[in-house]
N, C-alpha and C positions, 0 to 999 in steps of 0.2 A: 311775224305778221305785223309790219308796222304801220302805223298812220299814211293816209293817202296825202294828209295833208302835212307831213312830217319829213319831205323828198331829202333832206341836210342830214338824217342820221342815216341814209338807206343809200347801199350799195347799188346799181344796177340789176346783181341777180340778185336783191332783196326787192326792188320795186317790182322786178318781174314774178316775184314768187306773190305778190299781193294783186297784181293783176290776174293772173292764174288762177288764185283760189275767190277773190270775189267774181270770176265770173264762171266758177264751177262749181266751190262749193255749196253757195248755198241749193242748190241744186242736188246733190250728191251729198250734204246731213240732211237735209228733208226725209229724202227717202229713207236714210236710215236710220232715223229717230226713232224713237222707240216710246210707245202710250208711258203714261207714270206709274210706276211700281204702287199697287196698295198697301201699305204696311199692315202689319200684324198687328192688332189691338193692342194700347197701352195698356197696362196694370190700372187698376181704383187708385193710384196715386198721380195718375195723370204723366207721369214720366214710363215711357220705354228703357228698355235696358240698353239700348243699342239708340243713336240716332246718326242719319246718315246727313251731311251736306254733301252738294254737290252743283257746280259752276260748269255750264256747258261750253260747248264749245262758238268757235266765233259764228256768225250768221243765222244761229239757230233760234228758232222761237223760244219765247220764255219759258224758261220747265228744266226738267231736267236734260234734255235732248236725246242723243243718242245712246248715252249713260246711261239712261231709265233700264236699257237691257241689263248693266251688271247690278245694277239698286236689287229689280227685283229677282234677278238671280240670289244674291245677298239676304235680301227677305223671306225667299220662300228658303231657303238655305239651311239659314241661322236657326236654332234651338231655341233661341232667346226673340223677347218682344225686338222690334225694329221699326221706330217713326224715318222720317226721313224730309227732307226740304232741299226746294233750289234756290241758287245767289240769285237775286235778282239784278240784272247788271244790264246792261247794253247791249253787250257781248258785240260792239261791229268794230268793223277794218277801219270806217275814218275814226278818225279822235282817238285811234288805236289804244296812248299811254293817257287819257281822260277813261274810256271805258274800261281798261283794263283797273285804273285805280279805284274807281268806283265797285269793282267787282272783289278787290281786297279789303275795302272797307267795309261794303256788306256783307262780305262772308265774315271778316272780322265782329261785326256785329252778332250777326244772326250765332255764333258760336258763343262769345260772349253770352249771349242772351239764354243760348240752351242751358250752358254750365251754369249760369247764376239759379236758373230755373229749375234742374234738374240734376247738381251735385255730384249724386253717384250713377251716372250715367257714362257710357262708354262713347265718345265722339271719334265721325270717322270724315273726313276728308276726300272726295274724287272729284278728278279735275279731267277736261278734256282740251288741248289748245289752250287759246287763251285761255279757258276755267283754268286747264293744268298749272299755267303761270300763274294764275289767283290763289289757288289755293297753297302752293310753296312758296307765294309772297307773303299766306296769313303768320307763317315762319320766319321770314328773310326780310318781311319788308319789299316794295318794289323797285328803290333804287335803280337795280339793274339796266330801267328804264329810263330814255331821255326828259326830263319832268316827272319822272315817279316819285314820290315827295310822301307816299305810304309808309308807316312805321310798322313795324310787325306785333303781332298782338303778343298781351302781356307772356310774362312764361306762366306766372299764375293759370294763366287761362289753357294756354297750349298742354300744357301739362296734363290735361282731359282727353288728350287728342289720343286715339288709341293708334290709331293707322292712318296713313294718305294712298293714295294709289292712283295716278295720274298718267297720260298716256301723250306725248307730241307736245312738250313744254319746248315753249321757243326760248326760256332760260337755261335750258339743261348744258350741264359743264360735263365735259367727259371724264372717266376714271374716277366718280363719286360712288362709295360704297352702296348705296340706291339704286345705279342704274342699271338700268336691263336691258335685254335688245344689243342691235347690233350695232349703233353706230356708235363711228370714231371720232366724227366731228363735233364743234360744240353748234348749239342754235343759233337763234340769228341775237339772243339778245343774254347772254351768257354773265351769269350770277358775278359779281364780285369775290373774291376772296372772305371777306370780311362775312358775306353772306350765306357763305358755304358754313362758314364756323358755326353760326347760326343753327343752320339745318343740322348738320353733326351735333351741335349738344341738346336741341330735341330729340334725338337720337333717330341715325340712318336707317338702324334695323326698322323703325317703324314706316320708313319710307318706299316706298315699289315707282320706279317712275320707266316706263316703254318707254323707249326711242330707238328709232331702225332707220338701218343707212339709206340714204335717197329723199327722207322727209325732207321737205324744203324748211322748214318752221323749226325745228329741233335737233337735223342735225347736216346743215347747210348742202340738202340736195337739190334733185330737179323731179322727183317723183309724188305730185299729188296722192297716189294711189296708194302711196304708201303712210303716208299721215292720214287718212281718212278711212282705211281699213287694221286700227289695231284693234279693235272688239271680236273681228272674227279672228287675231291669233289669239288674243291675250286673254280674252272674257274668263275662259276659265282659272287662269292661273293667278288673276286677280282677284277674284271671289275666295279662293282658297289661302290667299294673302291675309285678304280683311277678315277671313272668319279666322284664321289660326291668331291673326291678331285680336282679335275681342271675345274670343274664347267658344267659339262654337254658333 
């Protein structure tokens, strides 16, 4: 999904895949947005045992968006306390790698911020589209991007991160021990080498990222339908992800 106003890094069927989706999607994540998950009561220490971020995807109102469905899946789920918060970012199609950065930086904070806050806390990571690319750049950093100039958060900090689980990253590299789904192709804005190592020594096991053949954004198709419908494959096998990852 690149900048409308960025025509020099974007192919043809990239500028056509951004026309496409800004005059459908936001239309078609409205409708499948989902209210925000209420979390389960913190403990008298003020920390949950579980906290959840999460960066929606492009076009959507601020909040968690469409993710809200596996948050509270998650929530009511989970054995253990679960707060939870959304990146607060832009999330639009122009200024594409300005919004996307700011969406790395805030989630890099707002994580920062829980860990310093809450120690022994178990941090989880989900991204939707561009969130998806935000939150594997709070790992990698955003380079990948034409002016992404984002550093990736300490490993200090990362090191809290229990799980990520992300669905339609327009950075996704094929044949990454992470990915899922079917597709063969890489996205339209595919990780670095250098970035990938990255992601591997936070370690892959903790990473779940969908990508299925025909998405325009993740893994260079012509099928909206298909980047805009992984919640109804994936919802549950991602829920079952993040809780085998933070222990129930």
């Amino acid at each position: 999904m690149p900048s409308a106003t960025e025509p020099e890094v974007c192919c043809p069927r990239r500028r056509a895949a951004v026309v496409v989706l800004t005059a459908v999607s936001c239309l078609a994540l409205t409708a499948l947005a989902a209210p925000k998950a209420i979390a389960a009561p913190a403990p008298s220490s003020g920390c949950a045992a579980v906290n959840i971020i999460t960066a929606r995807a492009s076009t959507e109102a601020q909040g968690e968006g469409m993710t809200g469905n596996l948050v509270t899946q998650i929530v009511n789920s989970s054995t253990q306390t679960v707060s939870h918060e959304a990146v607060v970012y832009p999330a639009t199609l122009t200024n594409y790698t300005s919004s996307e950065s700011q969406g790395v930086t805030n989630a890099e904070q707002e994580l920062t911020t829980a860990v310093q806050n809450c120690p022994n806390q178990k941090e989880v990571l989900l991204g939707y589209s561009q969130g998806a690319e935000v939150v594997m750049d709070v790992i990698a950093g955003n380079s990948e991007l034409s002016g992404g100039t984002v550093a990736p958060v300490s490993t200090s900090i990362s090191s809290h991160v229990f799980a990520i689980a992300n669905f339609g990253d327009p950075g996704h590299v094929v044949n990454q021990s992470w990915d899922l789904g079917t597709a063969t192709l890489n996205g339209l804005f595919p990780r670095s080498a250098s970035q990938l190592q990255l992601l591997s020594a936070f370690g892959g096991s903790k990473i779940a990222s969908w990508c299925d053949s025909g998405d325009p954004f993740c893994a260079g198709g012509a099928n909206l339908q298909v980047h805009l419908t992984y919640l109804s494959r994936y919802q549950n096998a991602a829920a079952s992800f993040v809780l085998g990852k933070i222990g129930g």
